[in-house]
TORPA-4810 file (N, C-alpha, C, O; in nm, 3 decimals):
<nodes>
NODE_1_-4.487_0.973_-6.961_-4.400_0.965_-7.077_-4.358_1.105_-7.124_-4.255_1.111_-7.191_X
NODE_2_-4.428_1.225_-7.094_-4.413_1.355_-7.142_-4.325_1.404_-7.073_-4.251_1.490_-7.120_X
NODE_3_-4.316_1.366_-6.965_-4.193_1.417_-6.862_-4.041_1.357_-6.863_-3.945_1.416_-6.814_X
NODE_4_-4.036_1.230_-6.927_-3.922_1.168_-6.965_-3.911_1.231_-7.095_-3.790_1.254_-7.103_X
NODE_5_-3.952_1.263_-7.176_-3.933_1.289_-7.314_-3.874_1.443_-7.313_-3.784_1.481_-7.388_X
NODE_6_-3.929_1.512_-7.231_-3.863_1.650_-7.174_-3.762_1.666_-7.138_-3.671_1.731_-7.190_X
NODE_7_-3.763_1.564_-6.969_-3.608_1.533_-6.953_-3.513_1.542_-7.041_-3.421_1.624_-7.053_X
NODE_8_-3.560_1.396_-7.136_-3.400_1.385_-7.245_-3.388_1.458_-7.333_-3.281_1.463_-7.394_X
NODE_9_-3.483_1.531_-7.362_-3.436_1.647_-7.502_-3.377_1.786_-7.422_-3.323_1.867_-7.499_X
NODE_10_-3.379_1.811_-7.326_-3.325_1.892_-7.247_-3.167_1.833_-7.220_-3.055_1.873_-7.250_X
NODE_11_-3.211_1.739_-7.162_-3.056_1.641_-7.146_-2.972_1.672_-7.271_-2.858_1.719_-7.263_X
NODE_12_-3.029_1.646_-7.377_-2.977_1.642_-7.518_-2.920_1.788_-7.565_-2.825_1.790_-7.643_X
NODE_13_-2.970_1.893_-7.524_-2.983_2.024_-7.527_-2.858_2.061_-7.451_-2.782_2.134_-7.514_X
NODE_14_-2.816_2.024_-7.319_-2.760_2.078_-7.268_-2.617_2.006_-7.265_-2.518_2.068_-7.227_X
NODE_15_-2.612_1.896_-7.299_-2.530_1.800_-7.351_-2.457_1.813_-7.481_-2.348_1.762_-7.506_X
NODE_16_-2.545_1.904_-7.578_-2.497_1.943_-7.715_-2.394_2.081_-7.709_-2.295_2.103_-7.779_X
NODE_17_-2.457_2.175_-7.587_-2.424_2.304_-7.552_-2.306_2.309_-7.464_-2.263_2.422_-7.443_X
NODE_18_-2.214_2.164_-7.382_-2.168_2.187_-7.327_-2.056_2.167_-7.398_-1.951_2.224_-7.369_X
NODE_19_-2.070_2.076_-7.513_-1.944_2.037_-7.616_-1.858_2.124_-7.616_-1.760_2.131_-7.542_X
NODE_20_-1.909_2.230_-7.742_-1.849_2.369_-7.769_-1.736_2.452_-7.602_-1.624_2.492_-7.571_X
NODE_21_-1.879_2.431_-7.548_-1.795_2.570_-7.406_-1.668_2.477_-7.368_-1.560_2.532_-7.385_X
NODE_22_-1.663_2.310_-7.305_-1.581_2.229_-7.291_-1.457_2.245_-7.385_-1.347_2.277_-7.337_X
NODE_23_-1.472_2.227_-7.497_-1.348_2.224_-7.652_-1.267_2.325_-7.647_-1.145_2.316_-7.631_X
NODE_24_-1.339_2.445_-7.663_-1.330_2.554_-7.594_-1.171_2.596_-7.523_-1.054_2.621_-7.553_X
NODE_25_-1.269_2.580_-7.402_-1.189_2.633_-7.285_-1.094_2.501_-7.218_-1.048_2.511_-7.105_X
NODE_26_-1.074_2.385_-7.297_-0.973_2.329_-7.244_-0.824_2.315_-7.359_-0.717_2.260_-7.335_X
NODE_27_-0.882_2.408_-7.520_-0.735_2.430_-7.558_-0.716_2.574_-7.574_-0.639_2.622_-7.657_X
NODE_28_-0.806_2.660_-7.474_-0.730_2.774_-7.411_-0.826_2.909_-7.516_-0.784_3.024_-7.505_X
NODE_29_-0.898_2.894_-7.572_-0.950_2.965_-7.663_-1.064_3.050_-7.586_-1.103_3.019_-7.473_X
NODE_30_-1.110_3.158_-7.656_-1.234_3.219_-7.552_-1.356_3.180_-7.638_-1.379_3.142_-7.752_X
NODE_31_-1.413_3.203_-7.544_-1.583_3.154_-7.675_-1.703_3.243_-7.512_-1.708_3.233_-7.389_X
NODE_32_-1.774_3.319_-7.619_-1.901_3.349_-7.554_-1.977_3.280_-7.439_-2.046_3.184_-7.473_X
NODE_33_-1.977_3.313_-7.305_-2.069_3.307_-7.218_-2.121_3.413_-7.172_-2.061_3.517_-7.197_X
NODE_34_-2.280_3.423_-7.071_-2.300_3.500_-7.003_-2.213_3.574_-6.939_-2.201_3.696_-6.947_X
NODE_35_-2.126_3.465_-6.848_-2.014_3.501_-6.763_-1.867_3.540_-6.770_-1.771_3.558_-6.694_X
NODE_36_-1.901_3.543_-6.919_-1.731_3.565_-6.979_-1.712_3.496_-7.083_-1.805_3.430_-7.130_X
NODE_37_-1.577_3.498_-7.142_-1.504_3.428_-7.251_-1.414_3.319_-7.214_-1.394_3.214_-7.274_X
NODE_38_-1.348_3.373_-7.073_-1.178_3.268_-7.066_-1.244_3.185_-7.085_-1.364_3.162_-7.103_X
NODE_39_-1.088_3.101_-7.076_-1.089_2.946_-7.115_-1.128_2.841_-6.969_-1.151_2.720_-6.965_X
NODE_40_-1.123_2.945_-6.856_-1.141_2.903_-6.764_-1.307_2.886_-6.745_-1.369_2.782_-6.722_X
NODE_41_-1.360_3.019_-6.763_-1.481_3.027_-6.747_-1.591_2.914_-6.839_-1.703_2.868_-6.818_X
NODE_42_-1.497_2.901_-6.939_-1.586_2.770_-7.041_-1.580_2.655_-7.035_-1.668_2.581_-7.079_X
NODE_43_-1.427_2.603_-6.953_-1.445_2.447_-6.873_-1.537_2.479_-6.776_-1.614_2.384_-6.769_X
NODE_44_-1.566_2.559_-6.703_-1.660_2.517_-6.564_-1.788_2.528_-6.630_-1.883_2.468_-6.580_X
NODE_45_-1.809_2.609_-6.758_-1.965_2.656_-6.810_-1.948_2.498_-6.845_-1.979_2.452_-6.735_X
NODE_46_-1.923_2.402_-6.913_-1.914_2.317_-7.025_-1.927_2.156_-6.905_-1.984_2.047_-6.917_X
NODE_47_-1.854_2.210_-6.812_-1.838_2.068_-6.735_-1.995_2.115_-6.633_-2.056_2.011_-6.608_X
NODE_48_-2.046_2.205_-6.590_-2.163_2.207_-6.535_-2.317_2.185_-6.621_-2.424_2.139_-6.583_X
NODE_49_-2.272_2.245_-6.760_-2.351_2.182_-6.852_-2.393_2.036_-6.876_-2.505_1.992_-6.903_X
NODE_50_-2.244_1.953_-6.854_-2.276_1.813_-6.859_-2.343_1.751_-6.738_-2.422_1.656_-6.746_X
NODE_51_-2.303_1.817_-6.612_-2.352_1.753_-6.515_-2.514_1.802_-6.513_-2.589_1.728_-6.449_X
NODE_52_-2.561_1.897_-6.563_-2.740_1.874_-6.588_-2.777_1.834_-6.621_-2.895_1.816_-6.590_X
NODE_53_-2.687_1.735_-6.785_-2.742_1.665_-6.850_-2.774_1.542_-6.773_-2.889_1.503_-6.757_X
NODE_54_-2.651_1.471_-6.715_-2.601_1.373_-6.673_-2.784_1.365_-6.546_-2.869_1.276_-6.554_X
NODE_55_-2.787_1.511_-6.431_-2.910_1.431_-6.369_-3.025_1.473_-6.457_-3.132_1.436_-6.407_X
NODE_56_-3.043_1.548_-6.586_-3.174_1.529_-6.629_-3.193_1.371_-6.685_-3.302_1.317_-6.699_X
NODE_57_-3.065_1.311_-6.715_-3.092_1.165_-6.756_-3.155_1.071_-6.626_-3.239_0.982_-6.622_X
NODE_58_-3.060_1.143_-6.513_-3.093_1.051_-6.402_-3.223_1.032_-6.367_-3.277_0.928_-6.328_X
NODE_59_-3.278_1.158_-6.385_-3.478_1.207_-6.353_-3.538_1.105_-6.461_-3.659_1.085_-6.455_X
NODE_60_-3.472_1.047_-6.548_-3.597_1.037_-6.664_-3.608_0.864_-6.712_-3.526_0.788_-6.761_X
NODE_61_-3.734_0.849_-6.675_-3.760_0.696_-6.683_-3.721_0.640_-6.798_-3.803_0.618_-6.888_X
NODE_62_-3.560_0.604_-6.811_-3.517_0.549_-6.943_-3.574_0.411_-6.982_-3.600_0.389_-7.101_X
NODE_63_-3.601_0.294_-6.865_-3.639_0.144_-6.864_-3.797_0.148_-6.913_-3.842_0.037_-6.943_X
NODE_64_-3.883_0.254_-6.925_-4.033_0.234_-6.960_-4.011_0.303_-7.152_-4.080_0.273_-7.250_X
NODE_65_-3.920_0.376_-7.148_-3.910_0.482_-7.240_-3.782_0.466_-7.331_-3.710_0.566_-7.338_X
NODE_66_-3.748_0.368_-7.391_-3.607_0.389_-7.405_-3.594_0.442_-7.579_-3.513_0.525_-7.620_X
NODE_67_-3.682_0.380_-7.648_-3.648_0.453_-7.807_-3.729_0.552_-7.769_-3.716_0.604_-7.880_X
NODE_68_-3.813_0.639_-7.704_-3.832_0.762_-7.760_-3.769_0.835_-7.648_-3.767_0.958_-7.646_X
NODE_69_-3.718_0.763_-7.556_-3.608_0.892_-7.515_-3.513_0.916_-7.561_-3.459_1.027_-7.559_X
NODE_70_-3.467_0.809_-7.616_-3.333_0.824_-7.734_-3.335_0.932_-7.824_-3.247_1.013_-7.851_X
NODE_71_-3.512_0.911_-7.888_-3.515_0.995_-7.987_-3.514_1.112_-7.924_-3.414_1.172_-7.962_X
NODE_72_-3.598_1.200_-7.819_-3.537_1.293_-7.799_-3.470_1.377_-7.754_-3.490_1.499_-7.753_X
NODE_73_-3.370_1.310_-7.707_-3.219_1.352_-7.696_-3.177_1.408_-7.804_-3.115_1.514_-7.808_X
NODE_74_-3.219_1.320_-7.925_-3.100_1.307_-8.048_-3.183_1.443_-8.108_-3.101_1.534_-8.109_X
NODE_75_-3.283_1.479_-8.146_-3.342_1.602_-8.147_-3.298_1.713_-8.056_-3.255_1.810_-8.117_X
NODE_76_-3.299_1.722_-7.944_-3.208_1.831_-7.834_-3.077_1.819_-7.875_-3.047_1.938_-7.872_X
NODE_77_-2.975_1.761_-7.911_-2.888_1.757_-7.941_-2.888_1.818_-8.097_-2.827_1.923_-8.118_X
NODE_78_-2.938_1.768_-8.174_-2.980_1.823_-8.317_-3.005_1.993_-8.358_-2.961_2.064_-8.449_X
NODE_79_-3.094_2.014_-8.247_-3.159_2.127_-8.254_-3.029_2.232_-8.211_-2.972_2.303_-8.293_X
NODE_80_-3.004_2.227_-8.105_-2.860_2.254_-8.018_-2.727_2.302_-8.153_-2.689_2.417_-8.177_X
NODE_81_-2.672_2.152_-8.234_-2.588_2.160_-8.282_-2.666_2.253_-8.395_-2.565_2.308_-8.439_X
NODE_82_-2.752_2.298_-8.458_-2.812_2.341_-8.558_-2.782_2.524_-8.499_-2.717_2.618_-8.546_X
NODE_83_-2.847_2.510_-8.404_-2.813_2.669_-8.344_-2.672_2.724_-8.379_-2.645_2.816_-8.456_X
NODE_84_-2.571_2.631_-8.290_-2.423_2.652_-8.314_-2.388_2.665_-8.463_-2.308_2.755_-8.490_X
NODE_85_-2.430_2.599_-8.551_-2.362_2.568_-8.677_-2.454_2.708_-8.761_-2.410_2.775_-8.855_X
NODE_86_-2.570_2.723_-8.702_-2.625_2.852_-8.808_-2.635_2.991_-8.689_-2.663_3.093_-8.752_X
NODE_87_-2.627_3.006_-8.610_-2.641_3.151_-8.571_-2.552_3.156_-8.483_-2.490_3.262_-8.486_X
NODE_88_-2.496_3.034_-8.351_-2.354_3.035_-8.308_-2.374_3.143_-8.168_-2.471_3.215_-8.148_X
NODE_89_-2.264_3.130_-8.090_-2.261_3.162_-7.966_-2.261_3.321_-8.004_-2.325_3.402_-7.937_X
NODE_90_-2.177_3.360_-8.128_-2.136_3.512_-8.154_-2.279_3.579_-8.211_-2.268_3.697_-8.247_X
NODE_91_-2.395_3.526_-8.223_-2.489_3.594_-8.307_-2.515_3.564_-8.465_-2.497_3.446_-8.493_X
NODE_92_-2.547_3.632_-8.554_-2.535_3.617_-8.677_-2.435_3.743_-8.719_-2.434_3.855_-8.667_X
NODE_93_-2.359_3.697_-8.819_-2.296_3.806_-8.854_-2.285_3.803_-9.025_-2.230_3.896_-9.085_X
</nodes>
């Protein structure tokens, strides 16, 4: 159960993180990566983000586990959007 619960809050994590880079870089705007700003560089950051999510879901025994993997997703996701909304890709400023 500890390993599904990992899975999805990671899932949730990286699923929350890909929003932003995705939004981003598909109406042309730059936003902070390792690898750069374009808008290019943040659809591929944003669409590879989802696809980790997509197999950390696949790894994770949803049919034994299903409300507390829900729940923590919704926490990885939480935690995620909390980062963005208080300290943000740019740092604190």
């Amino acid at each position: 159960m500890i390993a599904t619960l990992l899975l999805m809050f990671f899932a949730g994590v990286f699923a929350a993180n890909a929003v932003p880079h995705f939004v981003k870089g598909i109406t042309r705007e730059r936003f902070p990566t390792p690898f750069g700003g374009s808008p290019v560089v943040n659809v591929t950051a944003g669409w590879f983000m989802f696809l980790i999510a997509a197999a950390l879901v696949g790894f994770a025994d949803l049919g034994r586990h299903t409300v507390a993997s829900v729940a923590s997703a919704a926490v990885g996701v939480l935690l995620m959007s909390l980062f963005h909304a208080r300290i943000g890709a740019f740092g604190r400023q």
